[in-house]
C-alpha positions as CSV (number, residue, x, y, z in Angstrom):
1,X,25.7,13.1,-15.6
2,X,28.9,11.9,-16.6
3,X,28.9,7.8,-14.8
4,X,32.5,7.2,-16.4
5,X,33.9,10.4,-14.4
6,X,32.2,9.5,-11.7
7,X,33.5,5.8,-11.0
8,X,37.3,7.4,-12.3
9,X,36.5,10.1,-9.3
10,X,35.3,7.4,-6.9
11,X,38.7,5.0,-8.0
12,X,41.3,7.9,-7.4
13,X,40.0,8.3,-4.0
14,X,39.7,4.6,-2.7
15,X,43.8,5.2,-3.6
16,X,44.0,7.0,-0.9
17,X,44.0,10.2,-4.1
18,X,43.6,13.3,-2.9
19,X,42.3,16.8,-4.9
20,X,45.2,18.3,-6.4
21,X,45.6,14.2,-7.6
22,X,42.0,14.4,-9.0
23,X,42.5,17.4,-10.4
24,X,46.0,16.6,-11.9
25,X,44.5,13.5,-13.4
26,X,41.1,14.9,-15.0
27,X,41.7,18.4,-15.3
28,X,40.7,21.8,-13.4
29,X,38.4,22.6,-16.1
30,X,37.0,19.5,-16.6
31,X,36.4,18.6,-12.8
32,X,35.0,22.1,-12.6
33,X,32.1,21.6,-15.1
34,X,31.4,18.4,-14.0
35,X,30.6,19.9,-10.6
36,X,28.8,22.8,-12.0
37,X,26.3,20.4,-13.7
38,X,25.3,19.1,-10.8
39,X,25.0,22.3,-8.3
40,X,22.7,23.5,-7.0
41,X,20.4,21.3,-9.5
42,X,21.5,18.7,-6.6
43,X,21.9,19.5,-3.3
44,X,25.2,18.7,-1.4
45,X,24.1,15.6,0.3
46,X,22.5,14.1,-3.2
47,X,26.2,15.0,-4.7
48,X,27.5,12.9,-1.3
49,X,25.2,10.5,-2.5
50,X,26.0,10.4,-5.8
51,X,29.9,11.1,-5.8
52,X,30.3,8.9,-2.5
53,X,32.7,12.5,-1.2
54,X,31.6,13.9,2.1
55,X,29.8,17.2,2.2
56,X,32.5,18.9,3.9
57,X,35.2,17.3,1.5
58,X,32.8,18.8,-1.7
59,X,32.6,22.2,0.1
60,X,36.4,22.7,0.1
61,X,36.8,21.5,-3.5
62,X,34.1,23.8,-4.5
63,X,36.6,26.4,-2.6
64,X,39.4,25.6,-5.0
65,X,37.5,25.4,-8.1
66,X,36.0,28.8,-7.7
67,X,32.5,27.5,-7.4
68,X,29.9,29.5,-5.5
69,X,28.8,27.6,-2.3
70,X,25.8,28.1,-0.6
71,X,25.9,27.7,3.5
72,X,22.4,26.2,3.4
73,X,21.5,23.3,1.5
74,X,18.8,23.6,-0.7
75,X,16.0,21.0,-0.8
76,X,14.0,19.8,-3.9
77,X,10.4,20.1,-3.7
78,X,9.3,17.8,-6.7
79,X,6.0,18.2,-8.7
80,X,4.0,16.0,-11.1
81,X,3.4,17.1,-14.8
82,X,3.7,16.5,-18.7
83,X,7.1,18.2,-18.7
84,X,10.3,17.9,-17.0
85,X,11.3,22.0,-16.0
86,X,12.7,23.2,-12.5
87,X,13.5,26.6,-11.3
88,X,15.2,28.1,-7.8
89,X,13.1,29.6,-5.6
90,X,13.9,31.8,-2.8
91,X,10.9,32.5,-0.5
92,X,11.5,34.6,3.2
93,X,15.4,33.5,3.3
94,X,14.5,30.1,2.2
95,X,15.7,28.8,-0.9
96,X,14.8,25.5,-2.3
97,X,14.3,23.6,-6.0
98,X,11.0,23.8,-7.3
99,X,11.1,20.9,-10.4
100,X,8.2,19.4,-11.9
101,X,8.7,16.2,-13.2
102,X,6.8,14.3,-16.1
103,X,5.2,11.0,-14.9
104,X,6.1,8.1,-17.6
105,X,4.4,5.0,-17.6
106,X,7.7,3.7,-16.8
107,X,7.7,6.4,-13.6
108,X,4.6,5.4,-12.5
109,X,5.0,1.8,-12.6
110,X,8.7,2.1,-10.7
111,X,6.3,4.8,-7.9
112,X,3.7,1.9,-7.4
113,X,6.7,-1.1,-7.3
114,X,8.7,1.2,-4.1
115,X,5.6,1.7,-2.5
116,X,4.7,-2.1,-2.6
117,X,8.7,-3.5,-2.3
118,X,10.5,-0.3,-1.5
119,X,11.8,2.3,0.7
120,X,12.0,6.1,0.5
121,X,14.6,8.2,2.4
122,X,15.2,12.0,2.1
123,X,17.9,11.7,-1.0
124,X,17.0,8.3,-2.2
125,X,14.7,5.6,-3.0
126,X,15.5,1.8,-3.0
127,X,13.6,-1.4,-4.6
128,X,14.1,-4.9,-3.7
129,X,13.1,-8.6,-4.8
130,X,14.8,-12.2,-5.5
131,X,12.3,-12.0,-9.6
132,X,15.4,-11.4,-11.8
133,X,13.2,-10.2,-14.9
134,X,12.0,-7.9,-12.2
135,X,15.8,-6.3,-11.5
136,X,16.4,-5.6,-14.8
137,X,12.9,-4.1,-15.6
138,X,13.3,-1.9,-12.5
139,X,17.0,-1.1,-13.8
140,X,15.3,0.2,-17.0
141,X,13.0,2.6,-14.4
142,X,15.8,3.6,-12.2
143,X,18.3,4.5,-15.1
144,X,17.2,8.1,-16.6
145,X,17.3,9.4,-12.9
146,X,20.7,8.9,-12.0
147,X,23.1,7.1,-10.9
148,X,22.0,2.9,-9.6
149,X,23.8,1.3,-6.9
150,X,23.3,-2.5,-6.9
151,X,23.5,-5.4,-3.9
152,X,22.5,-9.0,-4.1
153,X,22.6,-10.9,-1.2
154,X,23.2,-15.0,-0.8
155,X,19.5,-16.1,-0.1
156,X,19.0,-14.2,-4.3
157,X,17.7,-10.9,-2.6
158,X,18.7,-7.9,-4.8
159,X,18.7,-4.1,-4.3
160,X,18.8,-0.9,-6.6
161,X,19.2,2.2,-4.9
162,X,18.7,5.3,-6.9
163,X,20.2,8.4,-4.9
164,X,17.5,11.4,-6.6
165,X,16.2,13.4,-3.9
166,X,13.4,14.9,-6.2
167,X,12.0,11.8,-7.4
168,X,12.4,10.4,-3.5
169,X,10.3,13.6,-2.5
170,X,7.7,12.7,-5.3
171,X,6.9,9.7,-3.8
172,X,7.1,10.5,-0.1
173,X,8.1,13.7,1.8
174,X,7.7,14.6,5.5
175,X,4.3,13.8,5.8
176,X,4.3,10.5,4.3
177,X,3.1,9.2,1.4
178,X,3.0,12.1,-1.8
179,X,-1.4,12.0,-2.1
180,X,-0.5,14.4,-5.2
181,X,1.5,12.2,-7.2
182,X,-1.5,9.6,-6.6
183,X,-4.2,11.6,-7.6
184,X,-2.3,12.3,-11.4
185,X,-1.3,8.9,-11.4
186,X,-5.0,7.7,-11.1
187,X,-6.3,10.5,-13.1
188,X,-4.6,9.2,-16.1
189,X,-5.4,5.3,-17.1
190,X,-2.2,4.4,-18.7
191,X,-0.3,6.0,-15.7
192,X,-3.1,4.0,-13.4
193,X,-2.4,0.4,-15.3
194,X,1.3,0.4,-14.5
195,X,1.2,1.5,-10.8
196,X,-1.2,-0.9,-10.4
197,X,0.2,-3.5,-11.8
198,X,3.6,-2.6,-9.9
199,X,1.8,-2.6,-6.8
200,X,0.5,-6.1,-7.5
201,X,3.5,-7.7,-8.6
202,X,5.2,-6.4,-5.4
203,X,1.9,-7.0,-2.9
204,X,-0.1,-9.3,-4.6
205,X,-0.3,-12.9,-6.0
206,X,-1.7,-14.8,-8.5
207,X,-1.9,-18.3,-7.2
208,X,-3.5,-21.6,-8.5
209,X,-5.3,-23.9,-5.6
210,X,-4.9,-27.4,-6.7
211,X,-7.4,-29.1,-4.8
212,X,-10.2,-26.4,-5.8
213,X,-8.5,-25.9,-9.1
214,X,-9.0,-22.2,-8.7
215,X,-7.2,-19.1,-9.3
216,X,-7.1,-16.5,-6.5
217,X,-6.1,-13.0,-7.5
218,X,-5.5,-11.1,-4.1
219,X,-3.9,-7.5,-3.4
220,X,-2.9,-7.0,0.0
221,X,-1.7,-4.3,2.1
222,X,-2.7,-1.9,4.5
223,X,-1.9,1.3,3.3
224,X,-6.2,2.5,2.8
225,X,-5.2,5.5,0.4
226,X,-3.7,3.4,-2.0
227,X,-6.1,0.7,-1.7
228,X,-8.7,2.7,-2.0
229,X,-7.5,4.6,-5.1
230,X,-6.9,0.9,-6.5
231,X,-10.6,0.2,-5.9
232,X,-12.0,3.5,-7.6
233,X,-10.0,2.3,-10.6
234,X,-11.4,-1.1,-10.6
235,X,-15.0,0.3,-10.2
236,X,-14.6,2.5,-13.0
237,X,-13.8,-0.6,-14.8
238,X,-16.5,-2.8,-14.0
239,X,-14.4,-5.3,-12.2
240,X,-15.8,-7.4,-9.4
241,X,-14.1,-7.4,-6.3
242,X,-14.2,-8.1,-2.8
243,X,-12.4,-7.0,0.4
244,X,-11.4,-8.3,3.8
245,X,-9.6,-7.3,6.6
246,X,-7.8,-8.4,9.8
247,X,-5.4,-7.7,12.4
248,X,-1.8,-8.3,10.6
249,X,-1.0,-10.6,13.8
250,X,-3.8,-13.0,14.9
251,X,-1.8,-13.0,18.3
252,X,-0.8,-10.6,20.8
253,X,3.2,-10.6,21.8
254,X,4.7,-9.7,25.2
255,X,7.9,-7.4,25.0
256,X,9.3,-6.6,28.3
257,X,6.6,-7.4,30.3
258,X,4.0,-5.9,28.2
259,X,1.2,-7.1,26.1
260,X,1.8,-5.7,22.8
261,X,-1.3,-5.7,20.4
262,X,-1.4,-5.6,16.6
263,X,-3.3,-2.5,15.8
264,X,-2.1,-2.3,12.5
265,X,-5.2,-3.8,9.7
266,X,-4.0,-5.9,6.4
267,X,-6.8,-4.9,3.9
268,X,-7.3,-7.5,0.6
269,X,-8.9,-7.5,-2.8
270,X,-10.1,-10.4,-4.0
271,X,-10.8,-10.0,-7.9
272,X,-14.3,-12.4,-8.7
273,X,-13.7,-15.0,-11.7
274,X,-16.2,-13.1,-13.9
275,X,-14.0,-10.3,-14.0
276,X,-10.7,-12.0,-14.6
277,X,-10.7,-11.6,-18.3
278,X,-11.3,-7.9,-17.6
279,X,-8.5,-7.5,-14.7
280,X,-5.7,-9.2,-16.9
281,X,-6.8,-6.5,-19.8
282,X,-6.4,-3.5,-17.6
283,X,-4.1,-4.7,-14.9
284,X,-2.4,-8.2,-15.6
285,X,-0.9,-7.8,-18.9
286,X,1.4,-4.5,-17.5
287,X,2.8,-6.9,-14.7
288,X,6.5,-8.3,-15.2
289,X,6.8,-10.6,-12.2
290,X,8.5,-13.7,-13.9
291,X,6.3,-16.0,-11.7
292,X,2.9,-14.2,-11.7
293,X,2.8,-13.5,-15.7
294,X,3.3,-17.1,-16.0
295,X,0.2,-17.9,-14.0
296,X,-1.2,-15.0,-16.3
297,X,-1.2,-16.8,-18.9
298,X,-2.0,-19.9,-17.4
299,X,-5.8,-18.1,-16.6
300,X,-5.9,-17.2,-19.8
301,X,-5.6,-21.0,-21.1
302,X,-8.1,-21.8,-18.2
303,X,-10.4,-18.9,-19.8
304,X,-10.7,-20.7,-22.9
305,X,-7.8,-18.4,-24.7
306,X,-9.7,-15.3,-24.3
């Protein structure tokens, strides 16, 4: 994907630029291979994305340019695997992009981060957090997917939005969260260690009590599936753990009138001190929260170095 053709797309438009402007200025030919590299591979909506053109702007281009359009859009259905590959499918008058995708240790820690400090949507995925060793880890992720829109707000809040619909549908699709894409994730220990530790440095802390001069290692969410998949990992490797869980409001609220009750349960792990040594080995030293690998390595001092 040519970024450079992109943004000189994106700046003839905002000046007030229309297509024969476009196409004056980069060339027919040019214009036209740059769309054909992208459909169908992308459907229209991740080209709106992408482009920042509306879908009914992109259809009449792809008029003038000669390029095949296709009434229906077709959707991505992403798969997990070694290999990146992708063909089209047409099944009973439905077409739609069958692409298997190869999960990277980078890929799985940037899965476990979105579903920890994220949000998935249809055509894209967004990550969020005020860490800045964390923005430009999660930069590194996002870049071989596509195209990174970025947004930092005043309180230090930043925001990468990556517009792929096929790794959006890898993580989640209609029926929530992708159980698939778990399942290989967990079946492999290297792809395991870096959702994990994603996970944690988005839902967990590492925190130092003064008065007790402890560490607590917690994990908290409320998501069971995930949590659960965490816990068959930490079983297999002999860490100690414990669990406890509670309504995520100790109170109920009224909203017009009515007595609204929490029904919603915030599970946590609680890793023991005997197997801290163990948990920083297989989880800990794969976590790039600025804050939390500094208390890392503060345990590790408190360990005795080991």
């Amino acid at each position: 994907m040519d970024a450079n053709l992109i943004t000189q797309i994106r700046n003839i438009k905002y000046n007030k630029g229309n297509f024969q402007t476009i196409k004056n200025k980069i060339g027919e030919e040019r214009l036209k291979d740059f769309f054909t590299t992208l459909y169908p591979k992308f459907t229209i909506t991740e080209i709106e994305a992408i482009t920042e053109i509306p879908d009914s702007t992109l259809e009449r281009w792809f008029q003038q340019l000669r390029i095949p359009f296709i009434r229906h859009r077709i959707r991505s259905k992403a798969f997990v695997g070694n290999e990146n590959s992708e063909i089209i499918v047409a099944k009973n008058g439905i077409t739609f992009r069958a692409v298997k995708v190869n999960i990277t240790p980078q890929l799985a820690y940037l899965i476990g981060f979105t579903l920890g400090d994220g949000s998935v949507q249809q055509y894209m995925i967004e990550v969020f957090n005020k860490d800045r060793k964390l923005r430009e880890i999660l930069f590194n992720c996002l870049k071989p997917y596509g195209t990174i829109t970025k947004e930092e707000r005043e309180n230090g809040l930043w925001k990468l939005r990556l517009s792929n619909g096929v790794i959006a549908n890898l993580i989640k699709n209609e029926n929530g969260i992708r159980e698939d894409t778990l399942d290989y994730i967990f079946s492999n220990d290297e792809l395991a260690r870096n959702f994990i530790a994603a996970f944690w440095d988005a839902e967990g802390s590492v925190l130092y009590q003064r008065e007790k001069k402890y560490y607590n290692l917690y994990l908290y969410n409320s998501n069971k599936f995930i949590l659960n998949k965490i816990k068959e990992f930490l079983f297999k490797k002999e860490i100690k753990f414990s669990t406890h869980s509670r309504k995520t409001r100790d109170k109920n609220c009224i909203l017009n009138n009515h007595i609204v009750q929490s029904k919603k349960i915030l599970h946590r792990i609680n890793i023991h001190k005997a197997s801290w040594p163990i948990w920083i080995n297989e989880i800990g030293l794969y976590m790039n929260h600025s804050k939390k690998k500094e208390m890392i390595k503060a345990i590790k001092i408190y360990l005795g170095g080991k």
